[in-house]
C-alpha positions as CSV (number, residue, x, y, z in Angstrom):
1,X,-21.7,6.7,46.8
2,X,-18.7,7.8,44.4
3,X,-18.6,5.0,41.9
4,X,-15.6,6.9,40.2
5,X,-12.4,5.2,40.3
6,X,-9.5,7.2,42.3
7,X,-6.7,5.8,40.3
8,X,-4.8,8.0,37.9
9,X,-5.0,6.6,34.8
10,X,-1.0,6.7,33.0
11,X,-2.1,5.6,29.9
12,X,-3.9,7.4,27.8
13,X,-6.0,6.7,24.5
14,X,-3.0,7.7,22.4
15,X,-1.0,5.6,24.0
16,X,-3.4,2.4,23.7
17,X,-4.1,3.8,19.6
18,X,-0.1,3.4,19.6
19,X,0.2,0.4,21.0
20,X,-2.3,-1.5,18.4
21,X,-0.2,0.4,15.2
22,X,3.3,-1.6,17.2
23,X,1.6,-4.6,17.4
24,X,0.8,-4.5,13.7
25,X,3.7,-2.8,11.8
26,X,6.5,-3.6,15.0
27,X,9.0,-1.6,16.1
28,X,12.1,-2.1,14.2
29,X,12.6,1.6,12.3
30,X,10.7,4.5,12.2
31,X,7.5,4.8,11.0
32,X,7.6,5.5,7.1
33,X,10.3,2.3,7.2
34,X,7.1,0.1,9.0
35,X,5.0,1.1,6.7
36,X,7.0,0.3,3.4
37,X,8.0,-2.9,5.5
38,X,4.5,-3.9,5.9
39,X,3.5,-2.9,2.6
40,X,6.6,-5.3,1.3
41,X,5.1,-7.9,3.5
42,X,1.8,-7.8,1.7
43,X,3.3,-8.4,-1.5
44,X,5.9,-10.2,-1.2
45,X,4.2,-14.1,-1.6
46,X,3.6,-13.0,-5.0
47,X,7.7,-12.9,-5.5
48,X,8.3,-16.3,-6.9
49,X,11.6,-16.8,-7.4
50,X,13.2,-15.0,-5.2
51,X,14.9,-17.8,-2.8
52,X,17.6,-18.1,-5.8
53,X,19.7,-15.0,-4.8
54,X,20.5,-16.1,-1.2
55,X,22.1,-13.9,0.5
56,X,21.6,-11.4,-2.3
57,X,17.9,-10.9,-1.4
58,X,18.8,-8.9,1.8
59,X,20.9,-6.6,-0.3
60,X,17.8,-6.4,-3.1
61,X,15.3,-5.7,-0.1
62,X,17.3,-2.6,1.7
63,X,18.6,-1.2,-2.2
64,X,14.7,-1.4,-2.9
65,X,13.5,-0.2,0.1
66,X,16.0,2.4,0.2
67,X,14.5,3.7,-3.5
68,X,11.1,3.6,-2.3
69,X,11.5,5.9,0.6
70,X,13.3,8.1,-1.4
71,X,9.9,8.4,-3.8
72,X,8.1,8.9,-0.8
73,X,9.8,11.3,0.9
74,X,8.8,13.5,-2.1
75,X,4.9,13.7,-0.8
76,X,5.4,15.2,2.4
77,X,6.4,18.3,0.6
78,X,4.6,21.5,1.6
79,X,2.8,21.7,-1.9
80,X,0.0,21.1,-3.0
81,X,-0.5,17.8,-4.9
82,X,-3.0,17.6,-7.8
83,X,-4.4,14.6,-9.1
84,X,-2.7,15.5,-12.2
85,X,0.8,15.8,-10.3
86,X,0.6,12.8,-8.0
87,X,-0.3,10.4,-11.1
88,X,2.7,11.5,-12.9
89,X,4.8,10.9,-9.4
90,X,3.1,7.5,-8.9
91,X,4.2,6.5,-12.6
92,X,8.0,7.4,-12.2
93,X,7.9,5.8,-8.8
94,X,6.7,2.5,-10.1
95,X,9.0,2.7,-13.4
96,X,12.0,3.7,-10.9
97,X,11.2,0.6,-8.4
98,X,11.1,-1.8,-11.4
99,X,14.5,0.0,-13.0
100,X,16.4,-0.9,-9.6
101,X,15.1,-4.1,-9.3
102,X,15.8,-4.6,-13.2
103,X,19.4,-3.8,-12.1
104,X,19.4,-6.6,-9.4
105,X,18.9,-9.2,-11.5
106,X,15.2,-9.7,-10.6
107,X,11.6,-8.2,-12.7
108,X,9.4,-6.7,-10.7
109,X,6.1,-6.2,-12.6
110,X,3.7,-2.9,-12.6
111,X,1.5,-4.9,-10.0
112,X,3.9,-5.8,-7.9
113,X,5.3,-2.6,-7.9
114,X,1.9,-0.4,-7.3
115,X,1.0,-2.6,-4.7
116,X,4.3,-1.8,-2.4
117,X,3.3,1.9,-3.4
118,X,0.0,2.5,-2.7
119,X,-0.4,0.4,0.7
120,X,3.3,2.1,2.1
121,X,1.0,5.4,1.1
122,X,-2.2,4.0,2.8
123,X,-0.4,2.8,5.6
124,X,1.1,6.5,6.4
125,X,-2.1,8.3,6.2
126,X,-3.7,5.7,8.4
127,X,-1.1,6.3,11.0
128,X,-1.9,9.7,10.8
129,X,0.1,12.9,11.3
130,X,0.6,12.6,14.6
131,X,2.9,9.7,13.5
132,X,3.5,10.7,9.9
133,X,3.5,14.5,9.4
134,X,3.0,15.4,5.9
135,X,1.0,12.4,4.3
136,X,-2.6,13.7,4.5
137,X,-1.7,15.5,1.6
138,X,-1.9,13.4,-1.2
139,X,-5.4,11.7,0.9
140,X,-7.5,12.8,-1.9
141,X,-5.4,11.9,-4.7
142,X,-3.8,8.7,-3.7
143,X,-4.5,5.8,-5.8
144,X,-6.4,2.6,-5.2
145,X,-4.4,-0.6,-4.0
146,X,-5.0,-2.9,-7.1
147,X,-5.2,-6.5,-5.3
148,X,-7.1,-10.0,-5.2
149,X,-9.9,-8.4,-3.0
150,X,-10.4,-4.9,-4.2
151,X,-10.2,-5.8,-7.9
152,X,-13.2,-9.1,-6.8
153,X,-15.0,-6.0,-5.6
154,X,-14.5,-3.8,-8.9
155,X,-15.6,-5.9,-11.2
156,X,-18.7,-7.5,-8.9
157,X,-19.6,-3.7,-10.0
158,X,-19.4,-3.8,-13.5
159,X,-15.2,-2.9,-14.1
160,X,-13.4,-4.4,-16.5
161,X,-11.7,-7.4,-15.5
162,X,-7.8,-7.1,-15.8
163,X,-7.4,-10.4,-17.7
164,X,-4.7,-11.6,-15.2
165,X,-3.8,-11.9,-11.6
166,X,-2.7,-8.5,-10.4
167,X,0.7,-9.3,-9.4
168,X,0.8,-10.4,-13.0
169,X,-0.3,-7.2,-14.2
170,X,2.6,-5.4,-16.5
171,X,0.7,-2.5,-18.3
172,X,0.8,0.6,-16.5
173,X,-1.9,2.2,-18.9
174,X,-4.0,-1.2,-18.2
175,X,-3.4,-0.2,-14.4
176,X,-4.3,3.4,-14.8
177,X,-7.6,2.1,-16.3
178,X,-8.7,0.9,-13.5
179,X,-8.0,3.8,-11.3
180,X,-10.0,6.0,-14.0
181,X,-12.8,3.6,-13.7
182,X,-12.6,3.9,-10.0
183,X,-13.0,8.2,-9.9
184,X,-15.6,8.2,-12.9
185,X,-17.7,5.4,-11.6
186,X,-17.7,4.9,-8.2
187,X,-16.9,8.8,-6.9
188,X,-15.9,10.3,-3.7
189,X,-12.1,10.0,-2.7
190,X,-10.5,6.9,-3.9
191,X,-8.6,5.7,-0.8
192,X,-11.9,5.5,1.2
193,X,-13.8,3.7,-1.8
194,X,-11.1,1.3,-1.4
195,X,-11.5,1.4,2.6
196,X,-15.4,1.1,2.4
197,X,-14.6,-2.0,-0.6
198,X,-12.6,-3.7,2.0
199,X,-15.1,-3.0,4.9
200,X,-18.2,-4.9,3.0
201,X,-15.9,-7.8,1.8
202,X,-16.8,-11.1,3.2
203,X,-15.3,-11.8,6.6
204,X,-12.7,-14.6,5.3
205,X,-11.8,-12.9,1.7
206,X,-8.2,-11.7,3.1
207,X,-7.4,-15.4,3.9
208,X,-8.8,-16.3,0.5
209,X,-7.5,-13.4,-1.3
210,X,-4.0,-14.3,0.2
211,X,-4.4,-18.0,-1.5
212,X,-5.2,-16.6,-4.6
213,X,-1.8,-13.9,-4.9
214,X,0.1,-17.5,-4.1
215,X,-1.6,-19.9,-6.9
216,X,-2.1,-17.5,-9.3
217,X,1.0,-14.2,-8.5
């Protein structure tokens, strides 16, 4: 007896993959603006203060997120990206999304700042090329996502603690310190020490995590 179906199958594995990525980042935009979207959306609780500008805020969000995917449209380049080269990118990225924000009336601190960075980067490789050509470049360079959770992690292993929450954080060198700590300590590619740091976190430490970027960002 055939127990193979006979209906043709219209949807395929890709399709299924894509429809998980909608129902996370949505549809609004292309890709690279879901990503920084998202990424803004994971940082953005730590933003006190913001409800004063009223309608300004909607002008701050598309200057900033206009800026941002400026920055990032200067991975996807065709060159190779050294670890060397991608710091020095990440650091004028981060002093150029505080400058505009500066200029807007509203500080945005190196934490802040890093974190829209570094998950709008993560969130682009995970997408993959088929969705994001041009990303997988800096995979083995990219820098750690400095947040509640990862930085619990870190120092549950022996790394400095930062002294402050890391929405808080306004040192770049401080910050770079802890992405040193992260390639001479723990090894292998940074983005998937921070994927495997986020796999053996406790099931509820996101929800937690989140509380703690309110009470203490």
């Amino acid at each position: 007896m055939n127990t193979e179906s006979s209906v043709r199958h219209t949807v395929s594995a890709s399709d299924w993959d894509d429809f998980v990525a909608v129902c996370y980042f949505g549809r609004k935009g292309d890709w690279l603006d879901r990503c920084m979207w998202r990424a803004y959306l994971d940082m953005n609780r730590t933003m006190h203060g913001m409800g004063r500008f009223g309608e300004g805020h909607a002008d701050w969000k598309s200057t900033m997120l206009r800026s941002l995917r400026d920055r990032l449209a200067m991975l996807s380049g065709e060159h190779p990206w050294t670890q060397a080269s991608f710091d020095a990118w990440h650091h004028e990225s981060v002093d150029a999304l505080r400058g505009v924000s500066s200029e807007r009336g509203f500080p945005l601190s190196v934490g802040q700042s890093q974190k829209w960075v570094n998950m709008s980067i993560k969130y682009a490789i995970a997408l993959g090329e088929r969705r994001l050509p041009g990303f997988h470049c800096v995979y083995d360079v990219a820098h750690v996502a400095l947040d509640s959770i990862v930085l619990k992690r870190l120092e549950e292993q022996e790394m400095p603690a930062l002294g402050c929450a890391w929405s808080r954080l306004d040192d770049y060198s401080q910050y770079m310190e802890c992405q040193q700590w992260v390639r001479d300590n723990r090894g292998g590619i940074p983005l998937e020490v921070e994927y495997r740091l986020w796999q053996e976190a406790p099931p509820n430490a996101g929800e937690n995590g989140k509380q703690e970027e309110v009470n203490d960002g």
